[in-house]
C-alpha positions, 0 to 999 in steps of 0.5 A: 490056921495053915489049914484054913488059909489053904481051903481059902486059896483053893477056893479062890483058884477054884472061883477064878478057873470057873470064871476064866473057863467058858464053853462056846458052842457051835452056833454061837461066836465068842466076843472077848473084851479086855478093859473093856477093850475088843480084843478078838473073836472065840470060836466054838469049844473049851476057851480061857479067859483071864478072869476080871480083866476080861470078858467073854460076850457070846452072841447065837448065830442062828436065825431069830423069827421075830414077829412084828405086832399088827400096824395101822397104816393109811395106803397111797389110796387113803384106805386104813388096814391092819397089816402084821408081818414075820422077820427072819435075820441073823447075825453076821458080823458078833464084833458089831452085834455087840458094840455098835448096838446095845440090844441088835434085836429090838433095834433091828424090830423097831426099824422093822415097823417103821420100815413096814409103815414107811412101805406100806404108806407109799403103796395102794390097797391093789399093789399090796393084794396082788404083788406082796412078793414085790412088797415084801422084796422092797421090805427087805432090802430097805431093812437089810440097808440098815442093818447089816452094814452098820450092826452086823446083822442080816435080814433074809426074809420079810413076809407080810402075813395078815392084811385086814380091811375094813368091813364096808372095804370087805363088801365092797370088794365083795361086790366088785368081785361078784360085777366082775364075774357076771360081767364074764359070763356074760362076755362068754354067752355073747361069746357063744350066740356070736359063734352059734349065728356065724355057724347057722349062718354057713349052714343056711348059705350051704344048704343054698347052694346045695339043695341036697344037703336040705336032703340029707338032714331032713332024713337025718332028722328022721332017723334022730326021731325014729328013735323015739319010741313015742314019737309017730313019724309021717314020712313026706317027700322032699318033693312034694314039699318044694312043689307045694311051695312053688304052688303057694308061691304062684298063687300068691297076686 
């Protein structure tokens, strides 16, 4: 009889100093309450509680990504896309992890999306494609507002991943892109000829006033075509030309 109420007591001290015996690990904080009561923090390592009347919650401080699923959103333009974005957060504060929220991940995802479709509703398909880094900024800092004072947790990054248009939205932008390109090349061609005609321009005002530059490139023409070896080339003086021009400008009533 002795022998079984001993194996009974050494039972129960045993199941006591299991329950009172809790190892916190490193990236974790320990939140002790006792009645119910907060009564402190526990840091990392072997830590005791009085089992029953206390309790120890650990919280992970290490940085959840958290994905939100895809939304529809309707943009400043009345244009409908699917847009899905990552968050990364953390907790800060354990004390108000655990008591000013009941469950500190799905409430900071569920301000996540609406916060998401709140942005993204006041913003225009342009704003959104060519400056996400101020969209997801703005996403963050709303996000962060909300959560960190209040529940102790931290949000360090929002990141728009996906942004899917319409299909008749996907070649219409096609199309303008392509516009805006042969609108370019062109710009640039007429760039060209305008350079090209000012340049021939000077040249034929040079030559004007300096008839032996008339000279000087015909014979570099005719070395350019000397070298051709298919090519036969009549030599005619510079001369003779200007006197069979001066003739046929005589003879003309």
């Amino acid at each position: 009889m002795y022998i079984l109420i001993i194996a009974v007591v050494i039972g129960v001290v045993l199941i006591l100093l299991g329950l009172a015996i809790n190892i916190v690990r490193q990236w974790e904080r320990g939140v002790v309450l006792r009645f119910g009561r907060f009564i402190g923090i526990r840091d990392p390592g072997l830590r005791l509680i009085i089992p029953i009347i206390e309790r120890l919650i650990k919280v992970d401080l290490r940085i959840v990504t958290m994905e939100l699923e895809p939304q529809e959103v309707i943009t400043k333009d009345n244009v409908t896309i699917k847009v899905s974005a990552v968050m990364y957060f953390r907790v800060v504060d354990p004390e108000g992890a655990v008591i000013k929220v009941q469950d500190y991940k799905l409430a900071t995802t569920q301000i996540g999306l609406t916060t998401l479709r709140s942005v993204l509703g006041q913003s225009e398909l342009d704003e959104l494609l060519a400056h996400r880094d101020e969209i997801n900024r703005r996403l963050r800092e709303i996000i962060d507002g909300q959560t960190e004072e209040p529940w102790g947790v931290r949000v360090t990054v929002v990141e728009v991943k996906d942004v899917l248009l319409p299909e008749g939205m996907q070649r219409s932008m096609a199309r303008q892109a392509e516009a805006e390109r042969e609108k370019r090349a062109k710009i640039v061609h007429a760039q060209g000829e305008l350079e090209a005609s000012g340049a021939l321009s000077q040249a034929a005002d040079i030559i004007t006033r300096h008839p032996v530059a008339l000279q000087l490139r015909y014979l570099q023409t005719l070395v350019e075509m000397a070298g051709e070896r298919t090519s036969t080339i009549i030599p005619l003086p510079i001369d003779a030309l200007a006197a069979l021009r001066e003739s046929l400008r005589q003879d003309r009533p």
